[in-house]
PASEVO-8254 format. One record per residue (C-alpha): residue in one letter; x, y, z. Coordinates in steps of 0.25 Angstrom, whole numbers, plus 2048, in hexadecimal, padded with zeros to 3 digits. Layout:
<atoms>
aXYZ ...
</atoms>
This chain:
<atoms>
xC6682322F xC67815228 xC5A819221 xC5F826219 xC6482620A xC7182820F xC7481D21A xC82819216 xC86828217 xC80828224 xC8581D22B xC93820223 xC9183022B xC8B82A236 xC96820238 xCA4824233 xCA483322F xC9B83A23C xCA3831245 xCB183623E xCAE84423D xCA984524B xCB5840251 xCBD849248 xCB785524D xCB285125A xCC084A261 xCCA84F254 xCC685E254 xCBE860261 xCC685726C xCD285E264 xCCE86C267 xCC986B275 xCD4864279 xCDC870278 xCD6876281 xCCF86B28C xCDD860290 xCD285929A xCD084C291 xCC284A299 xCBC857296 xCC0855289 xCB9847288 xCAC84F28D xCAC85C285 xCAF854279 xCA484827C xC9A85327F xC9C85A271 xC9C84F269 xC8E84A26F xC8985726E xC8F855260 xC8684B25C xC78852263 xC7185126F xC6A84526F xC6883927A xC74833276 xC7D83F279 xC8383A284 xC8982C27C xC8D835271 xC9483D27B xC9B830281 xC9E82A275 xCA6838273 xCAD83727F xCB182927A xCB682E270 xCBF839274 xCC482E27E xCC8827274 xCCF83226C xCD6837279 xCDB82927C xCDF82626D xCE2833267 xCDC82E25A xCD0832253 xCCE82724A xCC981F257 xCC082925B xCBA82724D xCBA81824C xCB281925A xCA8823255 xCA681B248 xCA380E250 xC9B81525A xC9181B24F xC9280E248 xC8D806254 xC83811255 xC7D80F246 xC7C800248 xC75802255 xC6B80D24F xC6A803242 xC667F824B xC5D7FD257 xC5780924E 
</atoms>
């Protein structure tokens, strides 16, 4: 990734707008919807973590992405606000970059 021509627009995608958009549609649009119709916060927490793991392609790190989605959707339920699920997300995938920077 840090090899391509375009590095600073994909650490800037990678980092800030994936992990936006994502929450956007995964806990603004998707949590929205299905809690119309599913009250049962847990089984929420589940449907929605599974998707958003499936979300992101089936890979030996499926089950963290999932975890991490069920984090996040704790956090929203417990906050009500969006902008923290974000910031979560944005530091969980800046960790991640440095990580993969430094031990790959």
């Amino acid at each position: 990734m840090l090899n391509t021509r375009y590095k600073y627009l994909n650490l800037l995608n990678t980092n800030i707008i994936s992990p936006i958009t994502e929450e956007l549609i995964i806990r603004g649009i998707t949590f929205a919807l299905l809690k119309r119709y599913i009250k049962n916060d847990t089984v929420l927490i589940i449907l929605v973590s599974v998707f958003f793991g499936f979300l992101h392609g089936i890979s030996i790190s499926i089950i963290t992405i999932m975890l991490f989605g069920a984090y996040s959707q704790i956090i929203l339920i417990k906050t009500k606000n969006m902008s923290n699920c974000c910031t979560a997300h944005i530091l969980n995938n800046i960790i991640t970059t440095i990580v993969n920077f430094i031990f790959m």
